[in-house]
N, C-alpha and C positions, 0 to 999 in steps of 0.2 A: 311343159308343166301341165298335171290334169288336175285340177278342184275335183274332188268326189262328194257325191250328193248325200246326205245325211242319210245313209241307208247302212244297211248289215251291220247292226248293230254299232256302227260308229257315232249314234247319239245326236244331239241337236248343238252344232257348232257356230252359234253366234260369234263364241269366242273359243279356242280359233280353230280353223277349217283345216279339212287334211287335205295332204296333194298326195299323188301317189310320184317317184321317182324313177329314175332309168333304170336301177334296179330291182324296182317293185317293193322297195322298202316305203313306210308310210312318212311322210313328214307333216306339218302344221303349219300355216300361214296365220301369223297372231296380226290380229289389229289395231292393236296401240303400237305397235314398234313399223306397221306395215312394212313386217319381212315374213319370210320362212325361216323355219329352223334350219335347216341346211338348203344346199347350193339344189337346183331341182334341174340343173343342166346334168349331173352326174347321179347317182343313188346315193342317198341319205346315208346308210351303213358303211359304200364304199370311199365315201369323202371322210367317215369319221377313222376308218384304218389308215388311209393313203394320205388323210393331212395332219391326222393327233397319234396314231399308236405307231405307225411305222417311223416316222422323223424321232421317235421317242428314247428308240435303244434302250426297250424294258428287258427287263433280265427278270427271273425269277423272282418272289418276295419283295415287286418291288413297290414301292410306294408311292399310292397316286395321288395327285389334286386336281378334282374334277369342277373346275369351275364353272355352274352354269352348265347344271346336270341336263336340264331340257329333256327331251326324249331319253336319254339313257346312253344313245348307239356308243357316245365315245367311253364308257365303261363298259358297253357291250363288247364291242373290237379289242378293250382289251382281257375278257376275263376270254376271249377266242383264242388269245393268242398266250395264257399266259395261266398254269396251273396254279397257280399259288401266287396271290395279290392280295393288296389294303388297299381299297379307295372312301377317301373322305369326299363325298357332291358335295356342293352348296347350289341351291335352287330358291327362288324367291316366288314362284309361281305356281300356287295349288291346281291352278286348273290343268295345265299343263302334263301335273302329276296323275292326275286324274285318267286325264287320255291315254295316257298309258297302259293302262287296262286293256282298252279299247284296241288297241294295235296286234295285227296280226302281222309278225317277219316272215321272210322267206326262211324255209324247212330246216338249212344248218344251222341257224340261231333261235331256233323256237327253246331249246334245252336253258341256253343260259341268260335270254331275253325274261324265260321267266322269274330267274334271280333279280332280276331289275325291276320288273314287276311285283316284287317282292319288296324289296327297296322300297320301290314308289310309296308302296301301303304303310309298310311297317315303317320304316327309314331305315333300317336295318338288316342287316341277312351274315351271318357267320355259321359256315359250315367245318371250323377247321382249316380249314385251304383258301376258303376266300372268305372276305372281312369287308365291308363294306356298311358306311355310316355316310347318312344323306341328313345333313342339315338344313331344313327350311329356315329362311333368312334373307335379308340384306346383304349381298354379297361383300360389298363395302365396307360393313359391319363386322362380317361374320370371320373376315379373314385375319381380321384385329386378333378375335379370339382363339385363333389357333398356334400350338405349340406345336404341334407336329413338325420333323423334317420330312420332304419330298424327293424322291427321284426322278418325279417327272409329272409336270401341270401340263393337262389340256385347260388350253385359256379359249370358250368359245360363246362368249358374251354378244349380241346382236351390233352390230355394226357401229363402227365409232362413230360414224354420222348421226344412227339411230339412238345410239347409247353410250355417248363420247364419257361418263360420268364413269366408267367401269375399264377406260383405256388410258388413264392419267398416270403420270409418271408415280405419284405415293401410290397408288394400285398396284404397277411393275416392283416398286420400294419393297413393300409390303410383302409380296411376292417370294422376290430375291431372298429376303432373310429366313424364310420357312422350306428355301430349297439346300440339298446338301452339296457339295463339292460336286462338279461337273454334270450336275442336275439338266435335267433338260425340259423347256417349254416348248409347246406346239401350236401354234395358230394359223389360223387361217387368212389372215387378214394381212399385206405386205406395204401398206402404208408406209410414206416415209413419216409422218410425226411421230408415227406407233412405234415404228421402229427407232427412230430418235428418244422416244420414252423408254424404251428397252435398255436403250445402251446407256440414258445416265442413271440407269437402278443399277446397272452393274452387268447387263447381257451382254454377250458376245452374239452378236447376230449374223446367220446361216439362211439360204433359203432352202425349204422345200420344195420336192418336184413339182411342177406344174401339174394338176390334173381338173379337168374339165372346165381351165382358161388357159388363157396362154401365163397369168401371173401365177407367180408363184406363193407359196404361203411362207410364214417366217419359222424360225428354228431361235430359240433362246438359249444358251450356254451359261450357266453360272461357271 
């Protein structure tokens, strides 16, 4: 893990601090939750492909829920992989958004990192092909208010130790009824409670592959 010092333009991070990752992607260390955004044993970009968009079986047109948008990477990884997408974030954290600006990715995602960045500002970006709406909010809250059906939620809220309020079973509940028929969730997190909250909202619970631990992350199945 390397803390980077408040230099090239990455601003004055009281709150919170960037690391740089194994793959040179940028991540944050927040200090009320004392975590990172992503895992800093692997690359911040690479964890959001190989634990949320590959486990995901997106198909073309498909429809996402990006729970606990944070950095962006797990809409990043999939507007990589995927010409024509709707994603709805919910993010509760301005500053967070903020930093985003501030981030420089590596060369093959600078194109559609700037959509996200785009995002960040506006909370919006529709080009025709991709569709994308960021609600700032109480995630808690905010998921009450959605009718949308999904094809497929990245669930990647800061650790059920750090943030056990966001891994309860009426959150999976909640969840479950806004996903369509063989829907698929993706997390990172293989907990047995989490995963016992999965399976009484209604998941069929799978793991994904192991990458940069030996655990694995979870796969959700409506």
């Amino acid at each position: 893990m390397k803390l980077l010092k408040n230099e090239k333009g990455l601003g004055n991070f009281n709150f919170p601090r960037p690391i740089q990752t194994r793959d040179n992607s940028i991540t944050f260390f927040n200090e009320k939750y004392q975590e990172s955004y992503h895992s800093t044993t692997i690359g911040a970009i690479e964890e959001a492909e190989k634990k949320y968009v590959e486990p995901a079986n997106l198909k073309e047109n498909s429809v996402i829920l990006d729970f606990c948008f944070g950095l962006g990477y797990n809409s990043l990884a999939a507007l990589m992989k995927l010409p024509r997408v709707k994603i709805i974030a919910i993010e509760n954290d301005k500053e967070i958004l903020k930093q985003i600006q501030t981030i420089e990715v590596p060369e093959k995602y600078k194109e559609k990192y700037e959509i996200i960045k785009q995002v960040a500002k506006e909370k919006e970006f529709d080009n025709g092909k991709i569709k994308i709406k960021l609600i700032l909010g109480d995630a808690e809250k905010e998921i009450e208010k959605l009718n949308q059906q999904f094809d497929a939620v990245f669930f990647d809220p800061f650790s059920p130790k750090k943030c056990p309020e966001l891994w309860t079973e009426q959150i999976f509940k909640n969840i479950f009824k806004l996903m369509k028929p063989n829907a698929i969730l993706t997390t990172y997190s293989c907990a047995k409670e989490i995963r016992n909250n999965m399976k009484v909202a209604g998941f069929t619970i799978k793991d994904s592959a192991p990458i940069g631990r030996k655990a694995p992350g979870t796969v959700g199945i409506k």
